[in-house]
C-alpha positions as CSV (number, residue, x, y, z in Angstrom):
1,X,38.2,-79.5,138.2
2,X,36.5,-82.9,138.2
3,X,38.2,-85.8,137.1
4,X,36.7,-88.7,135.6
5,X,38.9,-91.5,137.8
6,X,38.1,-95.4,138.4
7,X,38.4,-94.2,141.7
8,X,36.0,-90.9,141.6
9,X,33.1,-93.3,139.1
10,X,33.2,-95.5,141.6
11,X,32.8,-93.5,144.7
12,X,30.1,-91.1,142.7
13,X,28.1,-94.9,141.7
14,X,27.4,-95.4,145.4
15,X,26.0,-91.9,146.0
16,X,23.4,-93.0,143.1
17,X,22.2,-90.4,140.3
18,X,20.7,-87.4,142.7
19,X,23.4,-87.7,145.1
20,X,26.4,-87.7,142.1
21,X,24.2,-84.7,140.4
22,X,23.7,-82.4,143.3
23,X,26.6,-83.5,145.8
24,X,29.2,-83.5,143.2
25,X,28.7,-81.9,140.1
26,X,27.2,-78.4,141.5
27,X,30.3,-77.6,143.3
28,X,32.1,-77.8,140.0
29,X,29.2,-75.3,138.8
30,X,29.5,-73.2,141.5
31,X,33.1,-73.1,140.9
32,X,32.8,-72.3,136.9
33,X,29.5,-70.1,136.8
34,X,29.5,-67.2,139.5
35,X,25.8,-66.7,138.9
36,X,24.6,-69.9,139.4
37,X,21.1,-70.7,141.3
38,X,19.9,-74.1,142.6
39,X,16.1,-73.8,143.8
40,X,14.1,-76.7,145.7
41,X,10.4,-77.3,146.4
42,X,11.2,-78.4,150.1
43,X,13.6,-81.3,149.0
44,X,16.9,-79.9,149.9
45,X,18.3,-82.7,151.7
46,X,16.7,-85.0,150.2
47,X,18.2,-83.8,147.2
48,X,21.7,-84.3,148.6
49,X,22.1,-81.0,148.4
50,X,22.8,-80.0,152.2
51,X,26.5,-79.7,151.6
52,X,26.0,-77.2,149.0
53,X,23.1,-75.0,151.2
54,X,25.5,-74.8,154.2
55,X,28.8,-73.9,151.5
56,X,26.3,-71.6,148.9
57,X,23.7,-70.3,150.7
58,X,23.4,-67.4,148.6
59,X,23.0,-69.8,145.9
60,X,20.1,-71.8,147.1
61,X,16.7,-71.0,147.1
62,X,14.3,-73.4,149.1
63,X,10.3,-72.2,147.9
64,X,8.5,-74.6,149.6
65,X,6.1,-77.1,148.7
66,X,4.7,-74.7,145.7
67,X,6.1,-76.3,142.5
68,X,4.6,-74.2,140.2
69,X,6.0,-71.2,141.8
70,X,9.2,-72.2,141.7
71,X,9.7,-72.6,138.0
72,X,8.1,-69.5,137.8
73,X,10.7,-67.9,140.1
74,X,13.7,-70.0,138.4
75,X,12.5,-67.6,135.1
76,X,12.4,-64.5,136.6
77,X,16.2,-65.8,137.9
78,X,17.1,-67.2,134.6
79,X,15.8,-64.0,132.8
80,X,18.2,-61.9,134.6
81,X,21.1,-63.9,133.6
82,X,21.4,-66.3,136.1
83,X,22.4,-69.9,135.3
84,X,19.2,-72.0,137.0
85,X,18.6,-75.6,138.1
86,X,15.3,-75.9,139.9
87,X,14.8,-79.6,141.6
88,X,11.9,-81.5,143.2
89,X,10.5,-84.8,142.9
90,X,9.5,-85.9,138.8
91,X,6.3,-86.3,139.0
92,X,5.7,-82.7,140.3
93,X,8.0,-80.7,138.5
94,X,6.6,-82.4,135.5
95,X,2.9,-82.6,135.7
96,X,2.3,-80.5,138.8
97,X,4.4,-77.7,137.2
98,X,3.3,-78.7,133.7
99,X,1.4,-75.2,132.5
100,X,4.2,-73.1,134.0
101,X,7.2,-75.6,132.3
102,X,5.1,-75.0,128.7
103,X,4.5,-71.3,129.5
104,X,8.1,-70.5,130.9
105,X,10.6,-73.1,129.4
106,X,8.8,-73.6,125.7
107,X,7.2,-70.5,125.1
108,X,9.3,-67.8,126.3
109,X,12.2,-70.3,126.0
110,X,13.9,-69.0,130.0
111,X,17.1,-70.6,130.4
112,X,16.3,-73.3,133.1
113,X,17.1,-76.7,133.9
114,X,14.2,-78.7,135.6
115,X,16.1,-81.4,137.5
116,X,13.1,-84.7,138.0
117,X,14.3,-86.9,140.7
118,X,13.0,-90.5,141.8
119,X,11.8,-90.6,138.2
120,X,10.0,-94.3,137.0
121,X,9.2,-96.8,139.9
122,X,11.6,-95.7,142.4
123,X,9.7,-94.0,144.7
124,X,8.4,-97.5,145.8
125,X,5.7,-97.4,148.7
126,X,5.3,-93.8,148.3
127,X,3.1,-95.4,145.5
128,X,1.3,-94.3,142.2
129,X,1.2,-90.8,143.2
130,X,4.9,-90.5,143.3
131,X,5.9,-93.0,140.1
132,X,6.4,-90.5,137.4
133,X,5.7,-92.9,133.5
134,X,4.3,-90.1,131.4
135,X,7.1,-87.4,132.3
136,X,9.1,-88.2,129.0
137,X,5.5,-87.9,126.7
138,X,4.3,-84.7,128.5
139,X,7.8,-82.8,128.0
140,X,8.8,-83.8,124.3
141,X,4.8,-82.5,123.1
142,X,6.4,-79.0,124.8
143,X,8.9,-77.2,121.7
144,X,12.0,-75.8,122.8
145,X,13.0,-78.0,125.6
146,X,15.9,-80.8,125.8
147,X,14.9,-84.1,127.7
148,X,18.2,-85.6,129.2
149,X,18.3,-88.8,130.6
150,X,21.3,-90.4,132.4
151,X,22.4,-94.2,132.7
152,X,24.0,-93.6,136.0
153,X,25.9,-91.5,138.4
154,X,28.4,-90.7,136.7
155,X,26.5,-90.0,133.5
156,X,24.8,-87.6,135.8
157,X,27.8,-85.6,136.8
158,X,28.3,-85.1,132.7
159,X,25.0,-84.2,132.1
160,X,25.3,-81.8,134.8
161,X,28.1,-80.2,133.4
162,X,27.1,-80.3,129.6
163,X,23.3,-78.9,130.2
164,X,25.1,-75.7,132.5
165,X,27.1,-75.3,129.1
166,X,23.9,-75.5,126.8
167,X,21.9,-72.3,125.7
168,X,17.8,-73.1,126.3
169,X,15.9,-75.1,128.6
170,X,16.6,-78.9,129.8
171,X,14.4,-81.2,131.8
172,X,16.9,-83.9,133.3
173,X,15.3,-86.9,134.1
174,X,17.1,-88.8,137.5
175,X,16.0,-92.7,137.8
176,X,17.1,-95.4,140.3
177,X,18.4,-96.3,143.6
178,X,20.9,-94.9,145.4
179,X,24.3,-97.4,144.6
180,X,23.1,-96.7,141.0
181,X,24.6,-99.6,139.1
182,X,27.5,-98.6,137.3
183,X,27.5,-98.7,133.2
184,X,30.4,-96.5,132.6
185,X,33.6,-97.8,134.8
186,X,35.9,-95.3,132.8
187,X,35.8,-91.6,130.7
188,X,34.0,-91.2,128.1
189,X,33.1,-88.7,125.6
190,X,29.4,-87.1,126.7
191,X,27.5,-85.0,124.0
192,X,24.2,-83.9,124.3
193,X,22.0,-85.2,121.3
194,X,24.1,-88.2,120.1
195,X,24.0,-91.3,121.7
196,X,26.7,-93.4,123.3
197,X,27.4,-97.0,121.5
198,X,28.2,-99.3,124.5
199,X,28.2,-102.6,122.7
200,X,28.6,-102.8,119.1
201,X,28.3,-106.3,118.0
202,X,25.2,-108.2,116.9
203,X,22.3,-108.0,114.5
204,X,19.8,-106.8,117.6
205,X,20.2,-103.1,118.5
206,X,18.9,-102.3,122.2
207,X,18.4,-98.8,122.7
208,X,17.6,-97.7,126.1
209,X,17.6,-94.9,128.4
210,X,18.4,-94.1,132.4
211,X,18.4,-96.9,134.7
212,X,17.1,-99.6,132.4
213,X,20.7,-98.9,129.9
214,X,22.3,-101.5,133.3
215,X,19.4,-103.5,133.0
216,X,19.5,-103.9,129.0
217,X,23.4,-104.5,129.2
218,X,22.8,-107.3,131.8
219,X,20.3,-108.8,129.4
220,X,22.7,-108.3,126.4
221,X,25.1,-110.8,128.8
222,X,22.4,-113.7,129.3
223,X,21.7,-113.5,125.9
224,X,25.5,-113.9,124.9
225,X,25.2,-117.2,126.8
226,X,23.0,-118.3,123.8
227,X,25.0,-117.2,121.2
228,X,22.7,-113.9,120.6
229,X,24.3,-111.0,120.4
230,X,23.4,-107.3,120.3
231,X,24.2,-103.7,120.4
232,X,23.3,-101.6,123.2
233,X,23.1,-98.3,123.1
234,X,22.5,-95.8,125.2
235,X,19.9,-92.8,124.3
236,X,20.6,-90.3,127.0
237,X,19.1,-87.5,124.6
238,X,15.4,-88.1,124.3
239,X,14.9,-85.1,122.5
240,X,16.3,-84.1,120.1
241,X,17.2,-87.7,119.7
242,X,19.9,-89.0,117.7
243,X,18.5,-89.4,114.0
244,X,21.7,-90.8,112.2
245,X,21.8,-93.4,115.2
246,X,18.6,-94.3,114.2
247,X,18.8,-95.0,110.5
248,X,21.8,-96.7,111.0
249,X,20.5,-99.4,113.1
250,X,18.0,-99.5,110.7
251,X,19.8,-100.5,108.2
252,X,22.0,-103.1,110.0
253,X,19.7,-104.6,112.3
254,X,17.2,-107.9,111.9
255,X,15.4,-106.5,115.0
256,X,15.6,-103.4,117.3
257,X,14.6,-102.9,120.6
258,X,13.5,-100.2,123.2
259,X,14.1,-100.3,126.9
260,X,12.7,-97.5,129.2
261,X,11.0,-97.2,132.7
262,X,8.6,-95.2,131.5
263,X,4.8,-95.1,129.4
264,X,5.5,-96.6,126.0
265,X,3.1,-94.5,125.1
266,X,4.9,-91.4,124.0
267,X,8.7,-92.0,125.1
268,X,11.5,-93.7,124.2
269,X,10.0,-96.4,122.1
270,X,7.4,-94.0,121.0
271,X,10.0,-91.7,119.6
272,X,12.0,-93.9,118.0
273,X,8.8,-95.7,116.1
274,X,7.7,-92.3,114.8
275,X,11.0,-91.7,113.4
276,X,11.5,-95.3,111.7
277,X,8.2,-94.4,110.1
278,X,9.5,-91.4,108.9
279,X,12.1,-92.8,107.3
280,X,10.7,-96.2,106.3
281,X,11.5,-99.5,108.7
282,X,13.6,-102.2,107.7
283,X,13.4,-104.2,110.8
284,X,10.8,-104.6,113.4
285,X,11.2,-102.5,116.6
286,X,10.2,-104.7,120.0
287,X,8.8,-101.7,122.6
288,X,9.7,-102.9,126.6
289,X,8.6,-100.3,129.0
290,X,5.7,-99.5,131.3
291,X,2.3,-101.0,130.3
292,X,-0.5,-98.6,130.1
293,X,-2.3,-99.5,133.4
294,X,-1.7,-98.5,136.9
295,X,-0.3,-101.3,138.6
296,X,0.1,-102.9,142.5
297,X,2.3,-100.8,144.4
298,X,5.5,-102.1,145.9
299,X,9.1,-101.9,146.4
300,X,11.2,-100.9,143.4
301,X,12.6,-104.2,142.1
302,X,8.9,-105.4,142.6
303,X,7.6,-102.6,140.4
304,X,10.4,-103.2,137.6
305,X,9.1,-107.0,137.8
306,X,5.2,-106.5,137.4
307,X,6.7,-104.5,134.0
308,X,9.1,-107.1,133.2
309,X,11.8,-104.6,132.8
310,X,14.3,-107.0,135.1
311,X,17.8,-108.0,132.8
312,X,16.4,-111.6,132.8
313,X,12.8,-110.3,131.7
314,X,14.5,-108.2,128.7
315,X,16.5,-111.3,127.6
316,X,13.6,-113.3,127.8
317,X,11.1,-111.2,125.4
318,X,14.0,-110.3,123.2
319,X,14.6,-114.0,122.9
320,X,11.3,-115.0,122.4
321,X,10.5,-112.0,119.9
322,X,13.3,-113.3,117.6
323,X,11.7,-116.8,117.2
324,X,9.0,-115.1,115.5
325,X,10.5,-113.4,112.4
């Protein structure tokens, strides 16, 4: 059984998201669920999953470079009672695989987990082709499907975990580098569908999601420094998202804020406007995210620059969004 250690967070932080997910928390599920399947479009290794091939093969399942077939073979596996994570690079398990992840996972509602890896900027040089911004938008407009979103690595192994436990399909959504920053230095309680309050003092709420949850507490930080304070919390359900969280920041908050490497059109910030309309907004909501342009390619921290999505960037348009109500 996994244990949730100082020691075991901080050895799981260094093998980043993907490598916590696949070289850590599949054992356990391999362990716990006889019938478990892990299939890869030709990223096994890349996946950190070569431990687990050479222990389980009879529990992997490499297809090839044929995305679309594979979430149509993870059905046919799910449909039989098999408990089914299929993994590839986000951008093609999302849009690649996009008319077999509607037909499949929303329609006929098979029990699979789509596991995007190297989601946002990360992919770096591989460039535009491989960034993955409109993942988020494209799965929520699909019923029937949970969008999960991890801060870090060892947010990962829990989501791992909880989604095996979960009845329908899940999209997991993996972003940043390997040596993942660490948010989460102990336990803590993991449920899907309500969001985790990491800070919870201040008139500013910051809600963000995967890799930018480090980057928006690092901003909360700077911004203590000038005697502004806010909540952060951490939205690792997209969908459904957490309502009540929601309309309580709502009510308690001069300004609220949304941090995601992703579109704004259509995810986190998206999400959370449409619901504030819904119930009426008392506060302004400040969207930070991905503009809607394709953008210079370049390393990762470059990419998370040109969006001004670095801790120092947040601060700054937090700060200077407050001077104006």
């Amino acid at each position: 059984m996994l244990e949730f250690t100082s020691v075991n967070l901080r050895t799981w932080a260094k093998l980043g998201q993907r490598g916590a997910f696949f070289g850590v928390a599949v054992f356990e599920l391999a362990q716990k669920y006889p019938n478990l399947m892990i299939l890869t479009a030709d990223l096994g290794y890349l996946s950190g999953l070569e431990r687990f091939m050479n222990q389980h093969p009879d529990k992997f399942l490499n297809i090839g470079i044929a995305e679309q077939n594979m979430i149509g073979v993870s059905a046919g596996l799910a449909d039989e009672g098999n408990l089914v994570y299929a993994t590839t690079y986000a951008t093609f398990i999302t849009m690649r695989s996009c008319e077999q992840v509607r037909h499949y996972l929303g329609y006929m509602q098979s029990n699979v987990r789509i596991v995007g890896s190297g989601a946002g900027l990360v992919m770096g040089f591989s460039g535009n082709t491989h960034y993955t911004i409109e993942d988020i938008s494209m799965i929520r407009a699909i019923p029937n499907i949970t969008i999960l979103s991890p801060a870090d690595a060892t947010e990962s192994v829990k989501v791992a975990l909880a989604s095996a436990a979960h009845n329908g399909p899940v999209y997991i959504r993996l972003t940043g580098e390997l040596s993942n920053p660490m948010v989460y230095k102990e336990d803590y309680a993991f449920e899907i569908g309500k969001a985790v309050t990491i800070k919870d003092t201040g008139d500013i709420t910051i809600f963000a999601t995967g890799s930018m949850v480090y980057n928006a507490l690092k901003a909360t930080e700077l911004l203590e420094q000038k005697n502004i304070h806010c909540r952060l919390v951490n939205i690792h359900t997209i969908k459904p998202i957490d309502l009540k969280c929601i309309a309580q920041a709502n009510q308690h908050s001069k300004l609220m804020v949304s941090v995601e490497e992703h579109n704004k059109m259509g995810g986190l910030g998206a999400t959370i406007a449409e619901e504030l309309t819904s119930m009426g907004a008392k506060a302004p909501l400040l969207r930070l995210g991905i503009d809607d342009t394709f953008r210079h390619v370049g390393d990762y921290k470059y990419n998370l620059e040109q969006n001004g999505l670095l801790p120092e960037q947040i601060a700054k348009s937090i700060e200077k969004r407050i001077l104006s109500i």
